[in-house]
N, C-alpha and C positions, 0 to 999 in steps of 0.2 A: 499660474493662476490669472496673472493681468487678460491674456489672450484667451479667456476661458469666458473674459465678465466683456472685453472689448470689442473681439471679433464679432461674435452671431450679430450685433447692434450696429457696427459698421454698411453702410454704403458697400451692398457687394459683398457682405461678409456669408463664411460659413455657417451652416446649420451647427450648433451645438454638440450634435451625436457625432458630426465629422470632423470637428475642429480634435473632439475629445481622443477619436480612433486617430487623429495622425500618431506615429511613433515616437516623436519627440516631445507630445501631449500627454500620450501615454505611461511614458518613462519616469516625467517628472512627476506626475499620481501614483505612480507604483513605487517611487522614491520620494512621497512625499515630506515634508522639512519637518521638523519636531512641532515648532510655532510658526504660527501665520498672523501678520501682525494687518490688522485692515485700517487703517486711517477712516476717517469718520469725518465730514461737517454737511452741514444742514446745507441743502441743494438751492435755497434759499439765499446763502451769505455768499454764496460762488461767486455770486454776480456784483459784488463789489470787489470782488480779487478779480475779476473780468475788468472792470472796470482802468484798471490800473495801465499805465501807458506801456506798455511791453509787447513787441513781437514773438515772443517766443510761445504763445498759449498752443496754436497748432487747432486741434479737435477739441482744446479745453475749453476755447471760447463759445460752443456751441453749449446752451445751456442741458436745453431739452437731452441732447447726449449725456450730460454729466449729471440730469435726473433718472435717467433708464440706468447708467454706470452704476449710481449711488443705490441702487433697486438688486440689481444686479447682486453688487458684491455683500449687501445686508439681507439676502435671499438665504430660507434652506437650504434648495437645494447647492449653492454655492456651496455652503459652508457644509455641508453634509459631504462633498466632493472628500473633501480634505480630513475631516472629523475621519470616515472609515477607513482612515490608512492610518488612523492615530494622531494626528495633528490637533494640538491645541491651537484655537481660534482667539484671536486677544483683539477686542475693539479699541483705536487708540483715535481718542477726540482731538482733532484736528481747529475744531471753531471756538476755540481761544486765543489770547496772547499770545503771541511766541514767546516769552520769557516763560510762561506757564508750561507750554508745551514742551518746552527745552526740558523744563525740570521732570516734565512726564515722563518724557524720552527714558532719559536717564533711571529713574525710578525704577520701567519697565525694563529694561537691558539689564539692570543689575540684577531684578527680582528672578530674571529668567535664567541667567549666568548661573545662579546658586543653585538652581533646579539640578 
């Protein structure tokens, strides 16, 4: 899924229709996972996690990138991908506290375990 919402948007990336026909794009759609779990926050608060002294962002420090990502993987047809192979689609909000989010986590994992 990640190179589904990443590639086409990339410098140089594939068209959508070809990234989807590679065989290994292919496979994982046709196998796609029971839950799809999408992390969530407002493309707005990015930029104070940007902000933060760290080498390691990579493509994450570009914002405009991580507003087309965030478009992307909150799209129909994204999440339609995955819904017609049977996948449940679970939004999980990311732009809280981490202690909050911690407890989401968990909430979520357990509620689906029982499934």
């Amino acid at each position: 899924g990640t190179s589904i919402a990443y590639q086409p948007i990339m410098p140089g990336g594939c068209k959508l229709e070809d990234l989807i026909a590679l065989s290994g794009n292919a496979l994982a759609i046709a196998n796609a996972p029971d839950h799809l779990i999408i992390t969530n926050i407002n493309p707005a608060r990015i930029q104070e996690r940007l902000n933060r002294d760290d080498d390691s962002k990579g493509v994450f420090e570009n914002i405009e990138f991580m507003k087309k990502t965030h478009e992307r993987y909150n799209s129909d047809w994204f999440e339609n991908i995955f819904k017609e192979q049977g996948t449940q689609i679970h939004q999980f909000n990311t732009d809280i506290p981490i202690e909050n989010m911690g407890k989401n986590a968990k909430n979520l994992i357990s509620t689906l375990l029982k499934e």
